[in-house]
C-alpha positions as CSV (number, residue, x, y, z in Angstrom):
1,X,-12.8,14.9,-8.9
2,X,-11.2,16.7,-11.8
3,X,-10.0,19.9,-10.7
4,X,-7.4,22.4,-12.5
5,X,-3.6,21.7,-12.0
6,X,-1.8,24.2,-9.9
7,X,1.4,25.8,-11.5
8,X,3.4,23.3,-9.0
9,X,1.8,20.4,-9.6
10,X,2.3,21.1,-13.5
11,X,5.7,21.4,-12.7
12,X,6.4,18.2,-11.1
13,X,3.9,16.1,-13.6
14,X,5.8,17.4,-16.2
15,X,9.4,16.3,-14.4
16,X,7.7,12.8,-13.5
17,X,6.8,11.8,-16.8
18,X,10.4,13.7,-18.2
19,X,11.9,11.6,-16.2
20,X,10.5,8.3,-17.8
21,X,7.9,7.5,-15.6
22,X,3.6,7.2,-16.1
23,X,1.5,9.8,-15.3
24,X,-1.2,6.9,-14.2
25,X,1.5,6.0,-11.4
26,X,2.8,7.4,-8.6
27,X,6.5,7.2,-7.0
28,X,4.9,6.5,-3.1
29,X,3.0,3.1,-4.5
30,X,-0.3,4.6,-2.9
31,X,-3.0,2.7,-4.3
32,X,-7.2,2.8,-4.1
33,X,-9.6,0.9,-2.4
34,X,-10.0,-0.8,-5.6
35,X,-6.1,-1.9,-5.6
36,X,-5.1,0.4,-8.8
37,X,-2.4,3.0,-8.5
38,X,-3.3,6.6,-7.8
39,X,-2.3,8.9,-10.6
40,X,0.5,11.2,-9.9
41,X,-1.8,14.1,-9.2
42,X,-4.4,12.3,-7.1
43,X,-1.5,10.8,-4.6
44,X,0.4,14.4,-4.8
45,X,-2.4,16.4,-3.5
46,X,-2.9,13.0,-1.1
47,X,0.5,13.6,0.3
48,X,0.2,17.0,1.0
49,X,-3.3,16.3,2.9
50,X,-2.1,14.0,5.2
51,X,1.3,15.7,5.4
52,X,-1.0,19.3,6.8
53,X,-2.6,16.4,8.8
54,X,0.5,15.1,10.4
55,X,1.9,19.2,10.9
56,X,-1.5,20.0,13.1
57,X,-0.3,20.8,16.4
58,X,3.3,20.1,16.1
């Protein structure tokens, strides 16, 4: 899937990699079924999903 970045996620890519780190990795170590690291972008918009997962109903 390769959709536009959001002005947010812009925002924090650009502080990820600012702050030394690869935009091909990810600070929650979420990987995918084929073992690799998630980009930075794919396990953001990850986190938020299963963040609005986990707020349903609370």
């Amino acid at each position: 899937m390769n959709t536009a970045l959001t002005a947010e996620e812009k925002c924090r890519l650009r502080k990820w990699i600012a702050d030394g780190n690869d935009p091909a990795d990810n600070p929650w170590l979420m990987s995918g079924v084929d073992g690799r690291p998630l980009d930075f972008i794919t396990a953001w918009r990850d986190m938020l999903s299963l963040e609005a997962e986990h707020m349903v109903g609370l």
